[in-house]
N, C-alpha and C positions, 0 to 999 in steps of 0.2 A: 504493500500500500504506500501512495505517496507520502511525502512530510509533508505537513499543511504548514504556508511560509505566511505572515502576517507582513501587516507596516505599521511603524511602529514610531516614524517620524516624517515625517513631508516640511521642505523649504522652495520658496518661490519666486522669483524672481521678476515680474510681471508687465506689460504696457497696461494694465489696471489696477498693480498693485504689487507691494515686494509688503512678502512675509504672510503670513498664511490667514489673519484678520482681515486683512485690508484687501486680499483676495477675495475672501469669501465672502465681504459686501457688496466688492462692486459684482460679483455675478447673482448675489440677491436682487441688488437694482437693476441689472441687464445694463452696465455702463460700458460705454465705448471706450477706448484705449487706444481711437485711431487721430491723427492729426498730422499739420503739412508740416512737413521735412522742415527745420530749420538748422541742420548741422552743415550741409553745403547747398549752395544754387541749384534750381532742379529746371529752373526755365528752360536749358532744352530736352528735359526730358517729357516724357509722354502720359507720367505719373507723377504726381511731386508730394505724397504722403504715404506715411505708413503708421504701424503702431510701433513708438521708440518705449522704449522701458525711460521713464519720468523719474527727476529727481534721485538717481543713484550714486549715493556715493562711496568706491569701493575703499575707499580708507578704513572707513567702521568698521571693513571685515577682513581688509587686506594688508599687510605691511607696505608701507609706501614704496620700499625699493622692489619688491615685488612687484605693484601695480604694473612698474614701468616694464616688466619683463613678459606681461601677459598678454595676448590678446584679448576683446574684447568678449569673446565666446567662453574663455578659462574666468576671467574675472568676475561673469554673470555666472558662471555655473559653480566657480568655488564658493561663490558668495551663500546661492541658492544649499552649497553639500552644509557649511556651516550653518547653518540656518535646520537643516534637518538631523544634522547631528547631534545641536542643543536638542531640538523639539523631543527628538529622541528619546533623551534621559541616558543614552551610554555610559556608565561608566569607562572610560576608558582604558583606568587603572586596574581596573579588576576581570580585564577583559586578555583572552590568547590574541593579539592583532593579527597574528600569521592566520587567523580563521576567518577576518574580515576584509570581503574583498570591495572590488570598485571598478563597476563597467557603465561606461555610458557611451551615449550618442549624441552624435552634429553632425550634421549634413554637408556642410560647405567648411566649416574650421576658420582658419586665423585672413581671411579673409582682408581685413583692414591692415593687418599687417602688410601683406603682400603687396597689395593697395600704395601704403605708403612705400614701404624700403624698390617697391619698382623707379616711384619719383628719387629717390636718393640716388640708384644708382643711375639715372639718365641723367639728374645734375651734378652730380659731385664724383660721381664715378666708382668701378667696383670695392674700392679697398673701404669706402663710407658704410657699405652697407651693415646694415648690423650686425653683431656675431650672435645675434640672439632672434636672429630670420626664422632658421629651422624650428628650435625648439617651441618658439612662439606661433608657426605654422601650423602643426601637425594637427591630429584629430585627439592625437592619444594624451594630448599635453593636460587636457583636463582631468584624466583620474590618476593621472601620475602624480600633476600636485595635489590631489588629497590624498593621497597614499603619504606621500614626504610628509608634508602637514601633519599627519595625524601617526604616521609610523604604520600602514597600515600593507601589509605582504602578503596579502592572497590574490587570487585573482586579478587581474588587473588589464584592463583594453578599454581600449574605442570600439564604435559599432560606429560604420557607414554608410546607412540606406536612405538620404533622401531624408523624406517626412515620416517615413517608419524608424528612423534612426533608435529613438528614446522608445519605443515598445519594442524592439527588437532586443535591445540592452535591456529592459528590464524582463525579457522573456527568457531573456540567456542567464540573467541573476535567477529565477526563477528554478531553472534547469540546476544550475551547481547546486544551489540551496538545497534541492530536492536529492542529490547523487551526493549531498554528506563532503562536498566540497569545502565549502563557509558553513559559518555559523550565520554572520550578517554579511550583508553587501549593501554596498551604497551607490544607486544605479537611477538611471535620469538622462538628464540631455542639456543641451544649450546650445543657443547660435545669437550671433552677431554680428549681421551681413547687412546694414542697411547701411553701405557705403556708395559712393556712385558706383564703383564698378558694378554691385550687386544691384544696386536698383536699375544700371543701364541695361545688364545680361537681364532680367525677368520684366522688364519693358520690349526688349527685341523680341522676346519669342513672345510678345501679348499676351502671356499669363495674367497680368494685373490692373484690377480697378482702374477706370480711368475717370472715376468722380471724381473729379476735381474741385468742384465748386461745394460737394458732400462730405466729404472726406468720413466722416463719422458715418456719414450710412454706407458707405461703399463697400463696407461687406454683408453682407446680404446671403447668406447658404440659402438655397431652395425656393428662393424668391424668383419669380419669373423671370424681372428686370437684372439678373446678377448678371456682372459685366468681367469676372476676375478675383484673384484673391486679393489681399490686401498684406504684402511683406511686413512680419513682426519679427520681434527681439523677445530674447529673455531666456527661461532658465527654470527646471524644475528637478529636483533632488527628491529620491525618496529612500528610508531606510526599509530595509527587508529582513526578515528573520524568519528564522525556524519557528514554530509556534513554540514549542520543548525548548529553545534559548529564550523566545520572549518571555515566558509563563517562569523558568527558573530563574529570573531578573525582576520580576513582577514589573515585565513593562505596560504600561497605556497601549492597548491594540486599537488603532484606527480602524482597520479589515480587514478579508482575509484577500490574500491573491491568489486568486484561485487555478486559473489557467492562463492557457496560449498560443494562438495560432498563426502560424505562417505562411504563405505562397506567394509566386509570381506570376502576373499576368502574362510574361514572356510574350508580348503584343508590340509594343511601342517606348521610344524612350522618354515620353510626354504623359499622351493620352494613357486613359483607361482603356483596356477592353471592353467594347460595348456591352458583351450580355456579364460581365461581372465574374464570370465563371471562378476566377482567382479571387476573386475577396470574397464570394460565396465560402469557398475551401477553405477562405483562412478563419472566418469566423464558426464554418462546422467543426473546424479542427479544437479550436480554443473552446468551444461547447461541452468535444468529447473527452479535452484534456479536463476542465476540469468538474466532470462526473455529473454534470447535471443535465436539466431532460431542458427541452427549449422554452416550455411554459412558463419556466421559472425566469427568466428574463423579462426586469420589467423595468429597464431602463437603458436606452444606448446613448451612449458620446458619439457623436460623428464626427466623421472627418470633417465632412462639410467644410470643404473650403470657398464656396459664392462662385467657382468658377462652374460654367455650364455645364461640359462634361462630367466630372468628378460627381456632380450632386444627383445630378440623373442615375448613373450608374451606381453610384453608392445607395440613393435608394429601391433600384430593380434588385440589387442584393441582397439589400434585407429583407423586400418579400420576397425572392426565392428561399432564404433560407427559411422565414416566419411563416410563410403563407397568410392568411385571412388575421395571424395574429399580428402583425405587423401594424396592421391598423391601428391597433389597443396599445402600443408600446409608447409612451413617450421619446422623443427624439429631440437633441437638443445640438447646435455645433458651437464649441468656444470659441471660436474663430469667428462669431458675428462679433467678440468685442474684444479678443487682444488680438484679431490677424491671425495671421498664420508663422509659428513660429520654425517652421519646418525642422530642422532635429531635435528642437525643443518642445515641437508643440504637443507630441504623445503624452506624456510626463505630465503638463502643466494638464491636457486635459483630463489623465488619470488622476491628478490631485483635484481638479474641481467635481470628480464623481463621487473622491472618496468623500469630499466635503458636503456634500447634498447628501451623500448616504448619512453621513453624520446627523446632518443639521434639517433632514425630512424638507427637503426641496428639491427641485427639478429648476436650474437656472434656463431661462429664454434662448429662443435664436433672435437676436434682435434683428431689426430692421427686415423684419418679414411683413410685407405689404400686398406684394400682387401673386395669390396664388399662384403654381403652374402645376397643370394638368399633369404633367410628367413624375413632380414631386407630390405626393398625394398622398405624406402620411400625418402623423401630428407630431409638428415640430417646434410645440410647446411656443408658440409665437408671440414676441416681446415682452411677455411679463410673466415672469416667476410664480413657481405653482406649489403650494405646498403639497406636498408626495413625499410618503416613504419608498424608499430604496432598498430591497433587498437583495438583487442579482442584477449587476449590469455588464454590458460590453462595453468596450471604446475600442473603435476602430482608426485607425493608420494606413493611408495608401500615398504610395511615396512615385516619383519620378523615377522611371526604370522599372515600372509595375510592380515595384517593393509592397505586398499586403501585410501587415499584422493587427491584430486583436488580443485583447487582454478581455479575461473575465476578472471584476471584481465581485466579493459577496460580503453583504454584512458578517462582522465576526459572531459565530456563536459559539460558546464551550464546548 
């Protein structure tokens, strides 16, 4: 029989909110987190907003000569581990570190880095560039510095799928956890790509909003009018344990994680596969992994990212997998109010389920206005619903037809 793995801290990094309060109001109120670019000129671009994480300041969490050494994707996502490793309650001290490991995902990585030290070496030339290019680059640089930070020698990777990034890492924490690898894992995601290079590259291929004059409605999941997603930032940590480690710590269990599935649409390096066929699989599979029958699902996260294809196809899969119960299911996408955090966004959206499982709500898909006949199920539209939550999905479909799902369930003894 499986180990049933719990969570037992969640930290957040947010474009509606840093820290796990100020998260879970603004998706009580269904608040937007999107607004116009003011860190460089976007006049010629085609897009000139997104959702930026507000107000961060990584000092509070970071050593100053640090700061300078990390990219913008390590600094929001250490911020986010520390943040969950408080919430946590670990002792540290009393803890085997070699049992605690640290996997996460991003999609794109050090992004602004590269960004910049490319203008260094066209002005100043190769020997300016930085000697801290590489390391500040990579994918893996984020659970390498919480492992240094905390002393921490199990497991330890990046995962890089796109927008499945952060449920693929926590599916692969999930995986050890259960094979008696760790004890805890501290597993999540982060990105920090709204540079121009990144907002010019997902401008060219028209992935994104081009409300300009809206900016705060312009992401819209399953709204008729949706024109594109909306590029976010930010960052979400979560702790994992064994249940038999958490229960011998008398830790606080947030919920259980239950299961997890995966496939690829092996279709396109954009689009979805039109009849869904792989995010069908990935979500029977995360059904079968973790033991429960479909009925008991009564709440999904979606992907829902406001772009046309994605929403159509994400909802023909979940009435193939639900049939007629698909109807009955609440559906809700966080990306109507912090964007799309793409390796970040899995994470931050499996902390807003565990949070409504908590706190018996079902947060909005805002900015849903003009039905469309296509998307025709109930997607809890603009205003918060008080619901209990006791078995939900959150679903993940990533660029490269990357699927994954997580089953969360209320904890019970």
């Amino acid at each position: 029989m499986n180990k049933r793995i719990v969570i037992t801290g969640i930290g957040v990094v947010t474009p509606i909110g840093i820290g796990n309060a100020e998260f879970t109001k603004a998706l009580k109120e269904g608040r937007s987190g999107v607004s116009a670019i003011e860190s460089f000129d976007t006049t010629a671009y085609t897009t000139k907003f997104a959702a930026s994480v507000k107000n961060f300041d990584p000092e509070k969490f970071i050593d100053k000569k640090k700061i300078k050494r990390m990219a913008r994707f390590t600094q929001l996502g250490f911020t986010a581990a520390k943040m969950a490793v408080e919430d946590s309650r670990l002792n540290l001290s009393k803890e085997d570190l070699s049992r605690i490991g640290v996997i996460t995902g991003t999609g794109i990585g050090g992004l602004d880095i590269i960004e910049r030290e490319e203008r260094v070496l066209l002005s100043k030339g190769a020997r300016r560039v930085s000697p801290f290019l590489i390391p500040m680059i990579i994918t893996n640089m984020l659970p390498g510095e919480i492992a240094i930070n905390y002393g921490f020698t199990g497991p330890n990777y990046a995962i890089t799928s796109a927008c499945a990034s952060s449920n693929n890492a926590m599916g692969d924490a999930l995986r050890l956890l259960r094979s008696g690898d760790a004890d805890v894992i501290i597993s999540g995601g982060a990105e920090g790509t709204i540079v121009p290079l990144g907002l010019a590259g997902f401008c060219s291929i028209k992935a994104l909003s081009q409300r300009n004059n809206e900016p705060h409605k312009a992401s819209r999941p399953f709204d008729k009018t949706r024109d594109g997603f909306v590029m976010g930032e930010g960052a979400g940590i979560v702790v994992f344990e064994t249940l038999e480690h958490a229960l011998n710590r008398g830790a606080r269990i947030y919920a259980e994680f239950a299961g997890y599935g995966a496939s690829d649409d092996a279709y396109h390096i954009t689009a979805p596969e039109p009849e869904g066929r792989a995010a069908v699989l990935a979500m029977e599979k995360a059904i079968i992994d973790a033991g429960i029958y479909k009925e008991e699902v009564d709440y999904i996260n979606a992907h829902g990212t406001s772009t046309v294809l994605n929403d159509r196809t994400e909802t023909f899969a979940i009435k193939k997998v639900f049939g007629e119960k698909a109807y009955k299911i609440p559906i809700s996408s966080t990306k109507s109010m912090t964007g799309h955090l793409l390796g970040g966004a899995a994470v931050v959206e499996l902390a807003a389920t565990v949070f409504a499982m908590q706190e018996g709500f079902i947060h909005p898909t805002i900015n849903y206005e003009t039905p469309d006949p296509e998307c025709d199920l109930d997607y809890v539209p603009n205003t918060s619903r008080i619901q209990q939550i006791n078995c939900a999905l959150s679903n993940s479909l990533g660029f490269g037809g990357h699927n994954a799902t997580v089953v969360i369930k209320k904890y019970v003894e």
